[in-house]
MDTraj code that builds the backbone (N, CA, C; nanometers):
import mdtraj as md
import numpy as np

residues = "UNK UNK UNK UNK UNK UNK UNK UNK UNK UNK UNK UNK UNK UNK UNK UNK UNK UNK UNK UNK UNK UNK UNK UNK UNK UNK UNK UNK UNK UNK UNK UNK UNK UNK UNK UNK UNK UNK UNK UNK UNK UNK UNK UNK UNK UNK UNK UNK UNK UNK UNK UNK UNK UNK UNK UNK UNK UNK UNK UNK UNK UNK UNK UNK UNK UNK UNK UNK UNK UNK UNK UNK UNK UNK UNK UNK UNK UNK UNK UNK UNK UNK UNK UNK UNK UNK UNK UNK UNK UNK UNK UNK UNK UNK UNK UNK UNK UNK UNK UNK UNK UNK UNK UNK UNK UNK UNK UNK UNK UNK UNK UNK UNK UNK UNK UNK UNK UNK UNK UNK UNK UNK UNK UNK UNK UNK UNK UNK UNK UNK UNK UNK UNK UNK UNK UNK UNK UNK UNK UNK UNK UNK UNK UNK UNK UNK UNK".split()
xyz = np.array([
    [-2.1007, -0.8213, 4.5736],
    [-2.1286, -0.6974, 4.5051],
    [-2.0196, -0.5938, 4.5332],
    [-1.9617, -0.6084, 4.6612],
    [-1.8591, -0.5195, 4.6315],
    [-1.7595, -0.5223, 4.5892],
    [-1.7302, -0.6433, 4.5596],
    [-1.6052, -0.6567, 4.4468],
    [-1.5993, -0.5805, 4.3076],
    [-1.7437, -0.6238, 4.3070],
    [-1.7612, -0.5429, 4.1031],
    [-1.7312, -0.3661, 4.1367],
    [-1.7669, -0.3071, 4.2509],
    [-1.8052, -0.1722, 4.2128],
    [-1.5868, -0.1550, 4.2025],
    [-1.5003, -0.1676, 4.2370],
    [-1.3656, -0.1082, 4.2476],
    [-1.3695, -0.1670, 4.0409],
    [-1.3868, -0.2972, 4.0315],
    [-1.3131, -0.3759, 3.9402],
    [-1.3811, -0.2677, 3.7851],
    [-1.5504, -0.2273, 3.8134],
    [-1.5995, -0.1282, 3.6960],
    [-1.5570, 0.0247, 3.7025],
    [-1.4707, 0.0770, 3.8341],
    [-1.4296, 0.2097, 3.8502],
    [-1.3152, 0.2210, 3.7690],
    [-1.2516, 0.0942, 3.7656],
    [-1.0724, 0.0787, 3.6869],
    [-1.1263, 0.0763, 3.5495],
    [-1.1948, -0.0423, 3.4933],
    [-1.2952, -0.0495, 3.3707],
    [-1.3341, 0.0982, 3.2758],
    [-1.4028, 0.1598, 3.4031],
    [-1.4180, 0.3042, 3.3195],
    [-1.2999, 0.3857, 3.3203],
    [-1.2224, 0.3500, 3.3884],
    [-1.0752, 0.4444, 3.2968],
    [-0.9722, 0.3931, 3.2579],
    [-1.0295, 0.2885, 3.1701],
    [-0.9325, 0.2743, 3.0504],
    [-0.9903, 0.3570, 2.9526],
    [-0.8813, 0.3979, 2.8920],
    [-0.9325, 0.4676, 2.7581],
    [-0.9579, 0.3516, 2.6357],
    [-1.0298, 0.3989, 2.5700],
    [-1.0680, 0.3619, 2.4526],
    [-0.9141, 0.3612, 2.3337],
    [-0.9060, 0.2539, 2.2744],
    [-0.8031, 0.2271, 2.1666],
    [-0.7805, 0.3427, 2.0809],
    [-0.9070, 0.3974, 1.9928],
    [-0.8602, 0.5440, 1.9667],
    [-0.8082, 0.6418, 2.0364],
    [-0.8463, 0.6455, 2.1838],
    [-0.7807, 0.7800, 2.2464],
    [-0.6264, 0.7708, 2.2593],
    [-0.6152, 0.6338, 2.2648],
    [-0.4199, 0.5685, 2.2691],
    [-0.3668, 0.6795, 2.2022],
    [-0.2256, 0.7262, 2.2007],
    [-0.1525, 0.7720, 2.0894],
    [-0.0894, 0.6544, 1.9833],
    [-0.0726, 0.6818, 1.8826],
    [-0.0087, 0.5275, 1.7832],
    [0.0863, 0.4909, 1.7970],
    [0.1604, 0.5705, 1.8479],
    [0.3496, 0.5332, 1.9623],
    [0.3164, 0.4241, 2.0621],
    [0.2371, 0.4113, 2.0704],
    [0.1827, 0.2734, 2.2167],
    [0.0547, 0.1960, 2.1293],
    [0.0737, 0.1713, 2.0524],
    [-0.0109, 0.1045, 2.0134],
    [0.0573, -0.0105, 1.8876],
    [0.0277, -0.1135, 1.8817],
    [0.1413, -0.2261, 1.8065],
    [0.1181, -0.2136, 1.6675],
    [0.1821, -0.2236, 1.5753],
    [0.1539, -0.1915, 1.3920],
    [0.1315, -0.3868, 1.3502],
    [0.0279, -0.3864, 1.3173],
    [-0.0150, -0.5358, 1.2965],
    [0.0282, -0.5663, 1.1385],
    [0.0318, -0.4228, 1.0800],
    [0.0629, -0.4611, 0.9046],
    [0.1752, -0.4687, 0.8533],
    [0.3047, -0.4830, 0.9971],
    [0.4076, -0.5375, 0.9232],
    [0.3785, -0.7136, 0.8999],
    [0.3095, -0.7898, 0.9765],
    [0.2287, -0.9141, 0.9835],
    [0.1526, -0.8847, 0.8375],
    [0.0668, -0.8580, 0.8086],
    [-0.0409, -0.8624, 0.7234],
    [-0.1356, -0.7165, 0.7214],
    [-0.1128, -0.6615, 0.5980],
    [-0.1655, -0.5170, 0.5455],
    [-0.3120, -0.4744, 0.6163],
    [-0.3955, -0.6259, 0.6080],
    [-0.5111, -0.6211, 0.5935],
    [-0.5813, -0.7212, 0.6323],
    [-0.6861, -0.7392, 0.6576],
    [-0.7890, -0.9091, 0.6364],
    [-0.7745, -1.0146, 0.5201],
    [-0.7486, -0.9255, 0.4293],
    [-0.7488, -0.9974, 0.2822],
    [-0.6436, -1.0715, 0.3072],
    [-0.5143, -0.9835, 0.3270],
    [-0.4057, -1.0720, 0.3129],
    [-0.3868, -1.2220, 0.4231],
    [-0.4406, -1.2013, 0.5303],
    [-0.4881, -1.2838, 0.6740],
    [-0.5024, -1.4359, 0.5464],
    [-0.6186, -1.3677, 0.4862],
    [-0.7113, -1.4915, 0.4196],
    [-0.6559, -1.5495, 0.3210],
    [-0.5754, -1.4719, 0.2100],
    [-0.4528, -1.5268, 0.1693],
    [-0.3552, -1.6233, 0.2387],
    [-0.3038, -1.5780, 0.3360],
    [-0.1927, -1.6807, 0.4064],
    [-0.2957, -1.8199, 0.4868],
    [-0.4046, -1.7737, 0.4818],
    [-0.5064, -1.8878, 0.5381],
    [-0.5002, -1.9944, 0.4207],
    [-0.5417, -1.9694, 0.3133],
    [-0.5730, -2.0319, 0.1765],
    [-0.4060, -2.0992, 0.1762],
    [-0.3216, -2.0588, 0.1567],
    [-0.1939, -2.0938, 0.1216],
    [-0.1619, -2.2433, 0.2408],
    [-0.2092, -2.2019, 0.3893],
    [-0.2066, -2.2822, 0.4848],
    [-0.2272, -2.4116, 0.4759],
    [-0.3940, -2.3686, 0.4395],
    [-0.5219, -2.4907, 0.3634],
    [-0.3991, -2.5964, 0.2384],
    [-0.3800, -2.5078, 0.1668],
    [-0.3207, -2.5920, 0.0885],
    [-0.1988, -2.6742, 0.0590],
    [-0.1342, -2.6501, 0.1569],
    [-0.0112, -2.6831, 0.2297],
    [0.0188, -2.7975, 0.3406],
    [-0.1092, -2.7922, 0.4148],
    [-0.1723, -2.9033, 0.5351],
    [-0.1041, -3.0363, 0.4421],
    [-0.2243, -3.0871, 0.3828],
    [-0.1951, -3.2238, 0.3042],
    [-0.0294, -3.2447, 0.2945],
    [0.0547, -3.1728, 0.2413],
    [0.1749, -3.1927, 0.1916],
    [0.2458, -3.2614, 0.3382],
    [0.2288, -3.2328, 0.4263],
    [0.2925, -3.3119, 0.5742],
    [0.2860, -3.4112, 0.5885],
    [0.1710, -3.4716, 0.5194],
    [0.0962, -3.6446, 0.5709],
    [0.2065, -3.6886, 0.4083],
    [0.2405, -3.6294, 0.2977],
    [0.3391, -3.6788, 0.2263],
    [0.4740, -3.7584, 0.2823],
    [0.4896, -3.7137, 0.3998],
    [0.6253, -3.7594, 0.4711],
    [0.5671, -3.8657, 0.5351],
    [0.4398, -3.9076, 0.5983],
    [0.3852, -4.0010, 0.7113],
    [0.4994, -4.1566, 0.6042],
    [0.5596, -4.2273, 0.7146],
    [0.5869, -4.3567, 0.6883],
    [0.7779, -4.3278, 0.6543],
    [0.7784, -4.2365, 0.5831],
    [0.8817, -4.2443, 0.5116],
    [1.0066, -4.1944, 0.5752],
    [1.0100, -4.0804, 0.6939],
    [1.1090, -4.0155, 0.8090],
    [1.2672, -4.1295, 0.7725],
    [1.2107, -4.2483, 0.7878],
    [1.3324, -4.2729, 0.8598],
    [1.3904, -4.3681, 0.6783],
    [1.3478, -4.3250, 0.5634],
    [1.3876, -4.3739, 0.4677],
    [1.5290, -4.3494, 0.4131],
    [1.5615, -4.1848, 0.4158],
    [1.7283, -4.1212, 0.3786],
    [1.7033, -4.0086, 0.4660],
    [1.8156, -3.9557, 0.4344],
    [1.8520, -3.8373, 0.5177],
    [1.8122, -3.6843, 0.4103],
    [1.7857, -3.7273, 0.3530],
    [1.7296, -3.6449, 0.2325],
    [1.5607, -3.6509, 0.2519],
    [1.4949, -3.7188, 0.2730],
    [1.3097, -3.6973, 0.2979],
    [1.3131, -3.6381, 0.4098],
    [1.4075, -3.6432, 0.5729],
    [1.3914, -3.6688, 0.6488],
    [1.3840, -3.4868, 0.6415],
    [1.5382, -3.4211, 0.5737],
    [1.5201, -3.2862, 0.5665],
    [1.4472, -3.2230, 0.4726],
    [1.3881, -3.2906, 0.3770],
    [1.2418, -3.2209, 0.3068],
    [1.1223, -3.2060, 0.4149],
    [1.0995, -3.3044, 0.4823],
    [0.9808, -3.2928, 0.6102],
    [1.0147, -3.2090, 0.6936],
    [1.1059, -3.1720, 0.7483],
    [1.1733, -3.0629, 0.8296],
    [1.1370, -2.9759, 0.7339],
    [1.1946, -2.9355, 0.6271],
    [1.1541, -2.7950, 0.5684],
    [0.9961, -2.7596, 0.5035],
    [0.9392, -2.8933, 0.5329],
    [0.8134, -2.8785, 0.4594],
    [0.7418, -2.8202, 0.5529],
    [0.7592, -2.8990, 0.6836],
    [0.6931, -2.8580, 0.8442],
    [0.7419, -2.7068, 0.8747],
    [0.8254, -2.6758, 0.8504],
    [0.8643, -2.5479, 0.8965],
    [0.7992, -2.4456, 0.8436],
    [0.7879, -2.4600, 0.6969],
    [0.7389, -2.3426, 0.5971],
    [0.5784, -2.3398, 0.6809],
    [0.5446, -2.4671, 0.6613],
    [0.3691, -2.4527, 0.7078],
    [0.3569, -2.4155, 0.8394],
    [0.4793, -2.4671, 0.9488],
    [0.4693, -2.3564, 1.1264],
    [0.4636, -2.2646, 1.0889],
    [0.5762, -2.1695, 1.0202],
    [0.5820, -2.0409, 0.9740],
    [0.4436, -1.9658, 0.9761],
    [0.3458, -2.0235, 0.8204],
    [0.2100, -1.9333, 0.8096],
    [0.1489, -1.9886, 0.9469],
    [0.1441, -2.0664, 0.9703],
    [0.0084, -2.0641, 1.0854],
    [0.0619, -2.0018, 1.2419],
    [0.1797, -1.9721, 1.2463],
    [0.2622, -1.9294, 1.3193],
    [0.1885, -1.7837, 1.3035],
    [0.2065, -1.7323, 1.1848],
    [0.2187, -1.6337, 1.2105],
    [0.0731, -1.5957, 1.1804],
    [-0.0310, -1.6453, 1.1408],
    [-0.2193, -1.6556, 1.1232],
    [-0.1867, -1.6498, 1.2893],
    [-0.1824, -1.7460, 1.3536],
    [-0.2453, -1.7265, 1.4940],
    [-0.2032, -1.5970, 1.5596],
    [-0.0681, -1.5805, 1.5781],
    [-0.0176, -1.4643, 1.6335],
    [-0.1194, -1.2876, 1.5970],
    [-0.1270, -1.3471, 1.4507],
    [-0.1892, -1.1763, 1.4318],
    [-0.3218, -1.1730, 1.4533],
    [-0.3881, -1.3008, 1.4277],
    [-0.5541, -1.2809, 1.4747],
    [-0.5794, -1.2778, 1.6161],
    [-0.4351, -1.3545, 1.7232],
    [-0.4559, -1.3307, 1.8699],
    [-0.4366, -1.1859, 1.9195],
    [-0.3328, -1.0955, 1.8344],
    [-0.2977, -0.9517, 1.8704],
    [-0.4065, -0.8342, 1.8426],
    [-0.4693, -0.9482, 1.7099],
    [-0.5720, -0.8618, 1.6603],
    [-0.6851, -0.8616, 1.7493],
    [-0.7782, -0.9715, 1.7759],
    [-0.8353, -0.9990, 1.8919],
    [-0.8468, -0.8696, 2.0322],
    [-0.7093, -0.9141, 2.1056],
    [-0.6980, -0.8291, 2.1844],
    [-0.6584, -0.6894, 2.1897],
    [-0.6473, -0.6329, 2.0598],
    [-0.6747, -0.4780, 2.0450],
    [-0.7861, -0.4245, 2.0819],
    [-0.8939, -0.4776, 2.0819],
    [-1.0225, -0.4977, 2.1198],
    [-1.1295, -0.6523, 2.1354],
    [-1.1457, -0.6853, 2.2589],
    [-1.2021, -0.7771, 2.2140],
    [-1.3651, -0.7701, 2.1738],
    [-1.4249, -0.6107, 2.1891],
    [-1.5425, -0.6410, 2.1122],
    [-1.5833, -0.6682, 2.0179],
    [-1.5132, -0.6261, 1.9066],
    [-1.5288, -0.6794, 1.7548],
    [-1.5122, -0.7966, 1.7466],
    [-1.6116, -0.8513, 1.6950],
    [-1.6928, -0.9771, 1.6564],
    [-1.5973, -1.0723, 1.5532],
    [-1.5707, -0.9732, 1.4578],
    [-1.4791, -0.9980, 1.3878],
    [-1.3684, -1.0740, 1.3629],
    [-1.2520, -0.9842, 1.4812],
    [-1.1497, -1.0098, 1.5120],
    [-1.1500, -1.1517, 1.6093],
    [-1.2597, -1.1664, 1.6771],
    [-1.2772, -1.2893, 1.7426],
    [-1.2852, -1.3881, 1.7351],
    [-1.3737, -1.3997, 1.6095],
    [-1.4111, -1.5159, 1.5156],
    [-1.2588, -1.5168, 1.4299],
    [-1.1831, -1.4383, 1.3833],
    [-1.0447, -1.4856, 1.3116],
    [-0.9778, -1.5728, 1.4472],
    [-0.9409, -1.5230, 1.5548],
    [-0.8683, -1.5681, 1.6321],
    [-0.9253, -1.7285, 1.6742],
    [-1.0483, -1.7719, 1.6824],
    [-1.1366, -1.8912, 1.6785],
    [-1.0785, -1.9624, 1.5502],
    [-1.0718, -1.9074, 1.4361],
    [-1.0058, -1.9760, 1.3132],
    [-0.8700, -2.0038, 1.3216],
    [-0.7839, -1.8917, 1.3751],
    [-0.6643, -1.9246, 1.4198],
    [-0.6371, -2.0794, 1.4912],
    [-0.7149, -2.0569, 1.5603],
    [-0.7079, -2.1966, 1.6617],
    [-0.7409, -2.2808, 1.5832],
    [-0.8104, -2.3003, 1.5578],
    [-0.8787, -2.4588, 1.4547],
    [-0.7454, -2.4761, 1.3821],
    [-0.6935, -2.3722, 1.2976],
    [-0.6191, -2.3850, 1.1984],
    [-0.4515, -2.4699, 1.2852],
    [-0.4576, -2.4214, 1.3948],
    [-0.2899, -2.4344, 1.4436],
    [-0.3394, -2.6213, 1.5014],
    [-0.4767, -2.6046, 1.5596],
    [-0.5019, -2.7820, 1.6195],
    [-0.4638, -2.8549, 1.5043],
    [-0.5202, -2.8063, 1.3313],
    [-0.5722, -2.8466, 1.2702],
    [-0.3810, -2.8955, 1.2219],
    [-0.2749, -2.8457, 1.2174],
    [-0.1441, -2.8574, 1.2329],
    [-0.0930, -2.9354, 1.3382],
    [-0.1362, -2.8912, 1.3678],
    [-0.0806, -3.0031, 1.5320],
    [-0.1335, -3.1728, 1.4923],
    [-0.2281, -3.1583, 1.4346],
    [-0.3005, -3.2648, 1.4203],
    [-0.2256, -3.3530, 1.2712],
    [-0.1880, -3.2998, 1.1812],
    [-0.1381, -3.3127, 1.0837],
    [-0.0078, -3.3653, 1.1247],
    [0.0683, -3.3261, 1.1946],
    [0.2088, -3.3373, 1.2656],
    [0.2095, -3.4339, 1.3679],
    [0.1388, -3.5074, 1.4086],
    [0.1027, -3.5930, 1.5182],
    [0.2090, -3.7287, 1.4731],
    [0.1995, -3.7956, 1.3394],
    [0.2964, -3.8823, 1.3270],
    [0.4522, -3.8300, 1.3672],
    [0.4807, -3.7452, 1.3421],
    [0.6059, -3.7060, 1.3196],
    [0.7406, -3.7222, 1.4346],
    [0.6823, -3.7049, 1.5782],
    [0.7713, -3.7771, 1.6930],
    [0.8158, -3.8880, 1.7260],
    [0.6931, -3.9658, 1.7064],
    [0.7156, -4.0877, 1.7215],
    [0.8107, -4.1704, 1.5988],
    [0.7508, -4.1050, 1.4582],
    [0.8169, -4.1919, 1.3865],
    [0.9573, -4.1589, 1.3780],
    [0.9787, -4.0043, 1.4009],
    [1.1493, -3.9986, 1.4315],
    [1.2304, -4.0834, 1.5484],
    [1.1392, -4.0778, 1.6742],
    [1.1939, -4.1446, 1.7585],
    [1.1965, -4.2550, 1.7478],
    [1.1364, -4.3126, 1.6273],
    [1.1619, -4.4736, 1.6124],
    [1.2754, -4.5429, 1.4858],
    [1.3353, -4.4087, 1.4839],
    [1.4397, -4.4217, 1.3888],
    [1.6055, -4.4496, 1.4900],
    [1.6642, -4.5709, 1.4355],
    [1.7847, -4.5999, 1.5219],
    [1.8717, -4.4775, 1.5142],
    [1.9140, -4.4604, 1.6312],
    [2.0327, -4.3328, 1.6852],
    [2.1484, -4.3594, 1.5712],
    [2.1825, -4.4426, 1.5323],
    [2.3256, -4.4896, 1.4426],
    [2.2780, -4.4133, 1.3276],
    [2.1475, -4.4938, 1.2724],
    [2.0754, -4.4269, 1.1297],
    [2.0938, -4.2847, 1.1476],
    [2.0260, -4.2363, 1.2272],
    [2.0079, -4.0556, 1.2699],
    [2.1154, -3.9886, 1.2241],
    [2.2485, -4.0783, 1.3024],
    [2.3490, -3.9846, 1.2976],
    [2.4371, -3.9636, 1.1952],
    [2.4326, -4.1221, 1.0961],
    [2.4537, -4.1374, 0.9564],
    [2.4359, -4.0296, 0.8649],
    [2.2893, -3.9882, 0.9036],
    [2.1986, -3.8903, 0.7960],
    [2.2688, -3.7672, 0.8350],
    [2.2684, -3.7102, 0.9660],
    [2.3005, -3.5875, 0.9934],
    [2.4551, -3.5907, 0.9433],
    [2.5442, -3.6631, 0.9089],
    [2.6478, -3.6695, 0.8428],
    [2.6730, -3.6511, 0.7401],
    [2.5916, -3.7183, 0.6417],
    [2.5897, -3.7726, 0.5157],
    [2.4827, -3.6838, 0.4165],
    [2.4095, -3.5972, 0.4900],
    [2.2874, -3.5420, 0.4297],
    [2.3336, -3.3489, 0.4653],
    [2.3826, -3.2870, 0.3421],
    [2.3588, -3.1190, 0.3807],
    [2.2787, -3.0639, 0.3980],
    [2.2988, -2.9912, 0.4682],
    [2.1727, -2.8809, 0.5657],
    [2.0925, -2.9499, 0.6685],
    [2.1276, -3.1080, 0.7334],
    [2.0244, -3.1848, 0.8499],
    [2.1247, -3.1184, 0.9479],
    [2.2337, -3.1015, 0.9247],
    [2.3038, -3.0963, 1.0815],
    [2.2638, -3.0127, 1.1838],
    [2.2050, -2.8889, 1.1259],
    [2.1648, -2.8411, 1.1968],
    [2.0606, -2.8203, 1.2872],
    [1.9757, -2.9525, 1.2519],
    [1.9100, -3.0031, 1.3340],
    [1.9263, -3.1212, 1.4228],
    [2.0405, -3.1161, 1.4331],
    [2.1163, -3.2126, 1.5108],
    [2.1042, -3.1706, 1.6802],
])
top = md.Topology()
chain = top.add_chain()
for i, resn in enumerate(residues, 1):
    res = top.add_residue(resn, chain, resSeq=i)
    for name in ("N", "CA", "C"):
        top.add_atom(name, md.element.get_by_symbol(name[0]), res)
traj = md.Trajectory(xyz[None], top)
């Protein structure tokens, strides 16, 4: 018990998020205006998922699929990249709102739900011969830089 009484004395003086000035406080709507838009880049996400499992099998076919899957994967890190980031910032602006909590819970599903989608993708690169690899990154514009 005497731990809690120091840890609720600090507790009661934090100020409240409104009392902040907005100079110390982070602008979330260069990310997204609003909720709406959140749910927008969610929807866009959703519909984008599938297009990854398009590449499953094929990685090590040309050097040309290999950098469509690279750019396909990237565009879709990008939104969910940036879904998780703002529903986690959002979240912890406050974590009482119910709200903001349950987005950041969606966040997560959504980034496993990527991760999960992307799961072929190491292995089948790494099972592509080093000679092939380096062929492509030669022979193929714009891979090198993922070299």
């Amino acid at each position: 018990m005497t731990l809690m009484c120091p840890l609720t004395a600090v507790a009661e003086d934090v100020p409240e998020r409104s009392q902040i000035a907005d100079q110390y406080k982070w602008d979330l709507t260069d990310m997204y205006r609003n909720a709406s838009a959140w749910e927008d880049d969610k929807a866009k996400l959703i519909a984008l998922l599938p297009s990854i499992a398009d590449y499953r099998g094929r990685l090590g076919n040309d050097g040309s699929t290999l950098l469509a899957a690279i750019e396909a994967i990237q565009a879709v890190e990008t939104i969910v990249a940036n879904l998780y980031v703002y529903a986690g910032l959002k979240n912890f602006e406050d974590t009482r709102i119910s709200e903001n909590g349950a987005r950041f819970s969606e966040a997560q599903g959504l980034y496993s739900q990527f991760q999960q989608a992307l799961a072929f993708f190491s292995p089948e690169l790494l099972s592509i011969p080093e000679d092939t690899l380096a062929h492509y990154v030669a022979t193929t514009p714009g891979l090198s830089i993922y070299e």
